[in-house]
C-alpha positions in Angstrom: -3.6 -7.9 -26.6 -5.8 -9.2 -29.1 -6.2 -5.7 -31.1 -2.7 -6.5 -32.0 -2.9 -9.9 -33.0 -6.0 -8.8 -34.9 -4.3 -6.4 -36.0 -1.4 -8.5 -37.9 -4.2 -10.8 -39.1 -5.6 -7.7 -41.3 -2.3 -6.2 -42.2 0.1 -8.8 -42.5 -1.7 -11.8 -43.3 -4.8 -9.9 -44.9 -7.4 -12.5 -43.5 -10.9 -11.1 -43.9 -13.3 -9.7 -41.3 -10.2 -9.3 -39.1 -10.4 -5.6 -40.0 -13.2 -5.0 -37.5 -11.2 -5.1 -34.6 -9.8 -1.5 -35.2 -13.5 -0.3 -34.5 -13.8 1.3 -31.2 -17.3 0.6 -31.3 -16.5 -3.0 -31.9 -14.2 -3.5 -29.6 -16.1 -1.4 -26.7 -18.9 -3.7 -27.1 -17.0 -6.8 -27.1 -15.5 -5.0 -23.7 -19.0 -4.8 -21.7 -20.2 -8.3 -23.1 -16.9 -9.8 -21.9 -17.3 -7.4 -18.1 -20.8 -8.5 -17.4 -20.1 -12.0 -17.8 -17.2 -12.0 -15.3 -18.8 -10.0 -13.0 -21.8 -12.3 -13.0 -20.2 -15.3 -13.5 -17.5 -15.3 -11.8 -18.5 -12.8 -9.0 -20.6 -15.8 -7.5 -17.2 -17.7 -7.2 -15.4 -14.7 -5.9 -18.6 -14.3 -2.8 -18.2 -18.1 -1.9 -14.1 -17.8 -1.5 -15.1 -14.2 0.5 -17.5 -16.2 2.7 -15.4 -19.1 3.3 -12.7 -17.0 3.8 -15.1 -15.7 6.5 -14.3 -11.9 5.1 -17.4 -10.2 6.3 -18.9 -7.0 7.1 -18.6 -5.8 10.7 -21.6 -3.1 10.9 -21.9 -0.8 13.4 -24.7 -0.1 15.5 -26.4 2.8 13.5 -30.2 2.1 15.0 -31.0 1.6 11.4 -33.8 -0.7 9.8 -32.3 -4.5 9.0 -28.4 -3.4 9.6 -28.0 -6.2 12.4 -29.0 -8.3 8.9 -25.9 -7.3 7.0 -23.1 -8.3 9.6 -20.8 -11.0 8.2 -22.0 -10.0 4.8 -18.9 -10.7 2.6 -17.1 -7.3 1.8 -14.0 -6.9 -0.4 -16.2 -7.0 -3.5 -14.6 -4.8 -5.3 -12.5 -7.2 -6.5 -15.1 -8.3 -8.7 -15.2 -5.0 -10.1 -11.6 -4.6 -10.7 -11.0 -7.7 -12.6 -14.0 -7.4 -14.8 -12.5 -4.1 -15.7 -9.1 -5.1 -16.4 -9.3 -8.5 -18.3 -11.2 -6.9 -21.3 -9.3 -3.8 -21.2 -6.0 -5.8 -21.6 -7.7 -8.1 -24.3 -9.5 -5.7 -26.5 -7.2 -1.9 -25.8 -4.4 -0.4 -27.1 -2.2 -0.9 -24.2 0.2 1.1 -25.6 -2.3 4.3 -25.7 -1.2 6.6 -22.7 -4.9 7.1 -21.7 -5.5 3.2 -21.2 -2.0 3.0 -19.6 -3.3 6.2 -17.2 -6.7 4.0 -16.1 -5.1 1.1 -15.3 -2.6 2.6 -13.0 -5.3 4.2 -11.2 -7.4 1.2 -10.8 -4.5 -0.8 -9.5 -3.0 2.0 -6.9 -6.8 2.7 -5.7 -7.5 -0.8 -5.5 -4.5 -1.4 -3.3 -5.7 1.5 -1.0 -8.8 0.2 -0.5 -7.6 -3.4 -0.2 -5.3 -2.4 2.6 -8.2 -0.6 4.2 -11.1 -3.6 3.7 -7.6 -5.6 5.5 -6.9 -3.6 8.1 -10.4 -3.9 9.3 -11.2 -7.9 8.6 -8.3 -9.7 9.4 -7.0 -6.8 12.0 -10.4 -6.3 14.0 -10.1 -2.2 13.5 -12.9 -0.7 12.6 -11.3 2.6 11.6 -9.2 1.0 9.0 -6.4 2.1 7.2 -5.4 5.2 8.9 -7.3 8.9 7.2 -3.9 10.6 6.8 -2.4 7.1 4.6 -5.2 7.1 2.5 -5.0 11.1 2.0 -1.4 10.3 0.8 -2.4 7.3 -1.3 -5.1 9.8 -3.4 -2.2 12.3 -3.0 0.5 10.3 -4.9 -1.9 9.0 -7.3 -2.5 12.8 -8.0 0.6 13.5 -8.6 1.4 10.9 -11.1 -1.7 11.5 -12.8 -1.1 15.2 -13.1 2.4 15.0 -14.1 1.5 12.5 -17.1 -1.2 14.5 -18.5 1.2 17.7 -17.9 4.4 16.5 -19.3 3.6 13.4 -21.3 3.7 14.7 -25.1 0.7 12.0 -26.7 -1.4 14.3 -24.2 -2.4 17.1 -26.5 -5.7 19.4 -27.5 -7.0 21.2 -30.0 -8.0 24.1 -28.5 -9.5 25.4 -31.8 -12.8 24.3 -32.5 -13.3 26.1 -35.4 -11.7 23.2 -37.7 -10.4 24.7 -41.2 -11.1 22.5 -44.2 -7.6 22.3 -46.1 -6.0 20.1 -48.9 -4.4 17.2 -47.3 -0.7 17.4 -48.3 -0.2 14.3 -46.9 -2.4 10.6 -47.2 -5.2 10.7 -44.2 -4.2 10.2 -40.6 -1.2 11.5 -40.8 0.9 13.8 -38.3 3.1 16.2 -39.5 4.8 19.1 -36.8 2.0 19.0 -34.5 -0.6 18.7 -37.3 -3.0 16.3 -37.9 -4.9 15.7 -40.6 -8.1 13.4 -41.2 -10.2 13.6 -44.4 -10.4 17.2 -45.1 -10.1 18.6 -42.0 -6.7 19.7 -40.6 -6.4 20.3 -36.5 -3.5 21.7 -35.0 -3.0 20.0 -31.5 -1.1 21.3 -28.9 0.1 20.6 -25.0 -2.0 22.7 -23.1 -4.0 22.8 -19.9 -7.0 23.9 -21.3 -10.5 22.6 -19.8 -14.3 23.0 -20.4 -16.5 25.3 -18.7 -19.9 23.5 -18.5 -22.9 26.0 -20.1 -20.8 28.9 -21.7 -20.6 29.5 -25.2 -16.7 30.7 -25.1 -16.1 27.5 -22.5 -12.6 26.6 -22.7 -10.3 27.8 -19.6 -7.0 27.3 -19.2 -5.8 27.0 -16.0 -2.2 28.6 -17.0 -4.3 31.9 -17.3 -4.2 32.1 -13.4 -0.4 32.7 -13.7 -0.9 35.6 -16.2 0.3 38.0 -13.9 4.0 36.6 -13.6 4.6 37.8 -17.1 6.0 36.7 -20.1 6.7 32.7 -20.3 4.2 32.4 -17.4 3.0 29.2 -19.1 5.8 27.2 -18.5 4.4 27.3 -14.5 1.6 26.4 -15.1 2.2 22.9 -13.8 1.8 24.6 -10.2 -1.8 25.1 -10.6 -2.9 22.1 -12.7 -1.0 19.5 -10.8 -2.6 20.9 -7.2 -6.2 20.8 -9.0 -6.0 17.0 -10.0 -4.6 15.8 -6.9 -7.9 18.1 -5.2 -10.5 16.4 -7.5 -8.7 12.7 -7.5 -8.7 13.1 -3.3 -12.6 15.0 -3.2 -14.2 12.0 -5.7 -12.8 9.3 -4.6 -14.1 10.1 -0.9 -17.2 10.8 -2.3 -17.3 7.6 -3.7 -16.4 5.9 -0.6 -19.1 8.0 1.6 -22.2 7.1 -0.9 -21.1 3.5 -0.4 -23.6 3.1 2.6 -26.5 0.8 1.4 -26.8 -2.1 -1.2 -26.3 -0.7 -4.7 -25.9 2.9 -4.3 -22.9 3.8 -5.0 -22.4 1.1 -7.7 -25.5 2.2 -9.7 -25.2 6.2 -9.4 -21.5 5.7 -10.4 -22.6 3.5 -13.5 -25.0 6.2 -14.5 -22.1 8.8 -14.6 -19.5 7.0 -15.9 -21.7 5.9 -19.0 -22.4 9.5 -19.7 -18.2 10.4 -19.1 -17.9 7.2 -22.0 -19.9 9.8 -24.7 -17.5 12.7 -23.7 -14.9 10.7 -24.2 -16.0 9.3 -27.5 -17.1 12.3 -29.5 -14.1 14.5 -27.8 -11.8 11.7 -29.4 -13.5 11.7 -33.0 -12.3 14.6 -35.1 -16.1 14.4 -36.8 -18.3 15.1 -34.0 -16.3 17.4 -31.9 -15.9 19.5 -35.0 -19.9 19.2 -35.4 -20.1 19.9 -31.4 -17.9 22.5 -31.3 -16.2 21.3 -28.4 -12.3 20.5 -27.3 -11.1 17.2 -30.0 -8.3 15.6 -28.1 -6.0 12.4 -30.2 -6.4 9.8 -28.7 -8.9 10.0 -26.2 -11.5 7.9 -28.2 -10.0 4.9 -27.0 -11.0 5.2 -23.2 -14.5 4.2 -24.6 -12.5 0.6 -24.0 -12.0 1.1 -20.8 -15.5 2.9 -19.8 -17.3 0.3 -21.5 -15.8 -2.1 -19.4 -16.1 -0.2 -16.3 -19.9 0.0 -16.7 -20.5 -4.0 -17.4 -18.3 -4.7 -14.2 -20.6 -2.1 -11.9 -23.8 -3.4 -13.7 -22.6 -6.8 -13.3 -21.4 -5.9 -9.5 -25.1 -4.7 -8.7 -26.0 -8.6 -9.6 -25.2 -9.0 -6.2 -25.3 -6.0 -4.8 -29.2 -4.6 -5.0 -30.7 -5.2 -1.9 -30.4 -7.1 0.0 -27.0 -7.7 -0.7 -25.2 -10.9 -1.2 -21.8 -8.7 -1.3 -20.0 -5.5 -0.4 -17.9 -3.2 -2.3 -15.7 -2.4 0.6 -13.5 0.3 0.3 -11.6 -1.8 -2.3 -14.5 -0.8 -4.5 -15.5 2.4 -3.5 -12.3 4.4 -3.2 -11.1 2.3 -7.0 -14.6 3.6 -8.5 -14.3 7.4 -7.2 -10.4 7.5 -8.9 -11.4 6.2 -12.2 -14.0 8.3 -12.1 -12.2 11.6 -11.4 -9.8 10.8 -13.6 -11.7 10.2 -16.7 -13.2 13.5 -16.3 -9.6 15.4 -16.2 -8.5 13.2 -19.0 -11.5 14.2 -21.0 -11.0 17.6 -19.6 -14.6 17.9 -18.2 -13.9 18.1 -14.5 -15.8 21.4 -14.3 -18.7 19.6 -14.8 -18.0 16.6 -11.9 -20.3 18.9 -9.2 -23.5 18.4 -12.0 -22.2 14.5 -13.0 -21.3 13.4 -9.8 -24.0 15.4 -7.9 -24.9 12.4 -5.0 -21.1 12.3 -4.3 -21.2 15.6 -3.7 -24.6 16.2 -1.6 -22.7 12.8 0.2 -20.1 14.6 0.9 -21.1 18.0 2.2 -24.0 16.4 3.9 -21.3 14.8 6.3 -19.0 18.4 6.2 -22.4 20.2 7.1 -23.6 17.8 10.0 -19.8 18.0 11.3 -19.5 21.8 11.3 -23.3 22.5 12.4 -22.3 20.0 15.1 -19.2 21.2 16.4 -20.6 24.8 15.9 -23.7 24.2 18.1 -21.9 22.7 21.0 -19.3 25.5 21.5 -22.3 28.1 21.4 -24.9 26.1 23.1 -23.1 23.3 25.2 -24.3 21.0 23.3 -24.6 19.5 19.9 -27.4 20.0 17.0 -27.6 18.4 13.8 -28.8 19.1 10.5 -29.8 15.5 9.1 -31.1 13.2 11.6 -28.0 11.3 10.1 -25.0 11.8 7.8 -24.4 11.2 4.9 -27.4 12.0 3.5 -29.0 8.6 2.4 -28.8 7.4 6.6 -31.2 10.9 6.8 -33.4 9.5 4.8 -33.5 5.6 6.5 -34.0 7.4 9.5 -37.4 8.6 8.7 -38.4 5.6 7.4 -37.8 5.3 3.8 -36.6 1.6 2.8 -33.2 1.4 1.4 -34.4 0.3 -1.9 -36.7 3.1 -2.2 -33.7 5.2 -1.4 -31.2 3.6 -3.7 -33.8 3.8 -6.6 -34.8 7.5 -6.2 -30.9 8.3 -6.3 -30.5 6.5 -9.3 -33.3 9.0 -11.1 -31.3 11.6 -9.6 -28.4 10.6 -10.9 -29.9 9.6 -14.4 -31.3 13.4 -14.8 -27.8 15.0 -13.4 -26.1 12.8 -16.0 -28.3 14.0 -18.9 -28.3 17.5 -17.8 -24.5 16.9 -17.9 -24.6 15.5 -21.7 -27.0 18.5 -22.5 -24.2 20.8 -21.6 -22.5 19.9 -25.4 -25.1 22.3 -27.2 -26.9 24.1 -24.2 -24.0 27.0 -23.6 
C-alpha cells in the first residue's frame, strides 16, 4: 500500500527522496526490519494471549530426554509467523503483481489448514487432528489454484532464451510491445511456457510439455495435464515435510529460513534482466518482486526462533509448519527451480523418507518375520538422533550447517552446470 502512495508522491507531486521506494532492495529491507520487529515484539504478546488462552502443547509420551517439560507449552505460533509476513508485504509490495497476489493466498489457505488442525487438537482434545485425507485435499486445492495461475494467468511468462540479443530500442526503456520487452539495450522475448531449470546441466531448461511430444502436433496446448499434477505433488510433498521436521525447538523454523533466503537470490537475479543475462539462466518479468515477500518471510522465522530455540517459549503448531512448507514449495515453482527442492530442502526430505523407510521396513519385517524391525531407533530422523543421546540443541544446530551447505551448494548450481 505504501509503494503506491510513495509512488504518487514521486510522480505526481514530485517530492524528493520519495523515488526510493521503487527500489526492490529498498523496499525488501524495509520488509525484514519491519518482520523482525513484530515477530519479536509482538510475538511476546501473541505467547501471553496463547498461554492465557491455555492453548498448549499436549506431548506424547515418546521416552525422550525433557519432553514431559514441553506439555502445556503454548502452540499455534505460527501465527506470529503469518502476520509478520503479511503486514510488510501489504505495506511495502505491489499487491497488484500476480506473484505477491500468488503468496498471499497460499499463506492464508495453509494457515487455515493448519489452524483447523492446531484446533482440532486443543480445544477438541484429539490428538490426531484434522483428519490426513482433509489436509491432503487442503494441499490438493491449493495445488490446483496455484497451478492453474501460473498455467493460464498471462503476467506469468519466461524467457526461455538466455542468449539475450543486444538490439536498438524502438521504443523508450521498459517498454512492452507484442510479447517483447525491452530494457536498456537488451531486447527479451517472453513467452507462456512451462519451462523449468535442471539443477547442474549446462543445456538445463526442461519443459514439462515435452512429455506430451508424442500426441503430435499442438501437443502443447495439454500440457496443463502434466504441469498442474506436478505442483499439486511438490505443494502436498513440502509442506509435509515441513510439518514432519517440526519436532524439536527451532528446527524447522531455522533450516526453512536458510532455504528460503537462498530461494530470495533465485528470485532476485531471475527477475533482473542484468544478471540473468550475465548468469545465463531463465529471466522471468516480474518475479523480482517476491524478494518483498521472502524478505519478509525470513525476518518473521528469524524473529519466530526468538522464542523458539530451545527451550521453547512457543510452538509453531501445524499453523506454522504446514504455512511454511507451501510458501516454500511454491516460491520454488514460481521461480521455476523446483528441480532443485531435493538439494534446497534436503532435511525435509531425509524427514520425510526417514518416516516412509521406518514404515515400510516395519510393516515389511513383520509380515516376513512376525514381527516388526526398524531402521532408526525413531522416526523422523532428528527423534533417531535424541534417542542416542544427542541434546536437541546439538541436533537443531548441526541441521542448521546442513542446511546452510545444501543451500549454498543449491546457489552454486547458477554457474556450476
Amino acid at each position: 500500500m505504501l509503494y503506491y502512495f510513495f509512488d504518487y508522491l514521486d510522480k505526481v507531486l514530485d517530492v524528493p527522496g520519495t523515488g526510493v521506494f521503487r527500489y526492490i532492495t529498498f523496499r525488501s529491507g524495509l520488509a525484514i526490519i519491519l518482520s523482525l520487529l513484530i515477530s519479536t515484539i509482538f510475538g511476546k504478546t501473541i505467547i501471553n494471549y496463547l498461554r492465557k488462552q491455555q492453548i498448549g502443547e499436549t506431548v506424547r509420551e515418546l521416552g525422550l530426554q525433557g519432553q514431559n517439560e514441553k506439555a502445556g507449552t503454548p502452540t499455534m505460533g505460527g501465527i506470529i509467523i503469518i502476520l509478520a509476513t503479511l503486514v510488510p508485504v501489504l505495506l511495502f509490495a505491489k499487491i497488484d503483481n500476480i506473484y505477491i497476489l500468488l503468496m498471499i493466498v497460499t499463506t492464508v489457505w495453509m494457515g487455515i489448514i493448519g489452524f483447523l488442525d492446531d484446533y482440532i487438537k486443543v480445544f477438541k482434545h484429539d490428538k490426531e487432528g484434522l483428519k490426513g485425507r482433509f489436509k491432503v485435499i487442503g494441499q490438493i486445492g491449493l495445488g490446483l489454484i496455484v497451478g492453474t495461475i501460473l498455467y493460464f494467468h498471462p503476467s506469468i511468462t519466461v524467457s526461455k532464451d538466455t542468449a539475450k540479443t543486444k538490439v536498438e530500442l524502438a521504443q523508450a526503456s521498459n517498454s512492452v510491445v507484442n510479447d517483447v520487452t525491452t530494457s536498456g539495450t537488451i531486447k527479451v522475448v517472453t513467452e507462456k511456457s512451462t519451462a523449468t531449470t535442471i539443477p547442474f546441466f549446462k543445456n538445463n531448461e526442461f519443459d514439462y510439455a515435452s512429455l506430451l511430444s508424442w500426441m503430435g502436433e499442438g501437443y502443447e496446448s495439454y500440457a496443463w495435464l502434466i504441469f498442474i499434477p506436478v505442483v499439486i505433488f511438490i505443494i502436498t510433498a513440502v509442506s509435509n515435510g515441513a510439518n514432519l521436521t517440526d519436532g524439536i525447538d527451532g528446527l524447522a523454523a531455522g533450516t526453512s529460513a536458510i532455504s528460503v533466503l537462498a530461494l530470495g537470490i533465485f528470485a532476485f537475479v531471475s527477475g533482473n534482466i542484468i544478471f540473468s543475462n550475465y548468469l545465463n539462466i531463465m529471466y522471468i518479468p516480474n518475479i523480482g518482486e517476491l524478494s518483498i515477500f521472502i524478505s519478509a518471510f525470513v525476518g518473521a522465522l528469524v524473529g519466530f526462533l526468538w522464542y523458539n530455540t530451545y527451550p521453547a517459549q512457543v510452538f509453531m503448531g501445524d499453523t506454522g509448519s504446514l504455512t511454511i512448507g507451501g510458501i516454500i514449495a511454491v516460491l520454488a515453482i514460481a521461480v521455476r527451480k523446483e528441480l532443485l527442492i531435493p538439494v534446497l530442502c534436503g532435511i525435509f526430505l531425509v524427514e520425510n523418507l526417514s518416516v516412509v523407510l521406518q514404515v515400510s521396513y516395519f510393516k515389511y519385517t513383520k509380515k516376513k518375520y512376525g514381527e516388526g524391525r526398524r531402521i532408526f531407533l525413531m522416526s523422523p530422523l532428528h527423534h533417531h538422533y535424541q534417542k542416542k543421546g544427542l541434546h536437541e540443541s546439538k541436533i537443531v544446530t548441526r541441521f542448521w550447517i546442513v542446511a546452510i551447505f545444501l543451500a549454498i551448494f543449491s546457489l552454486v548450481s547458477l554457474k556450476l552446470r
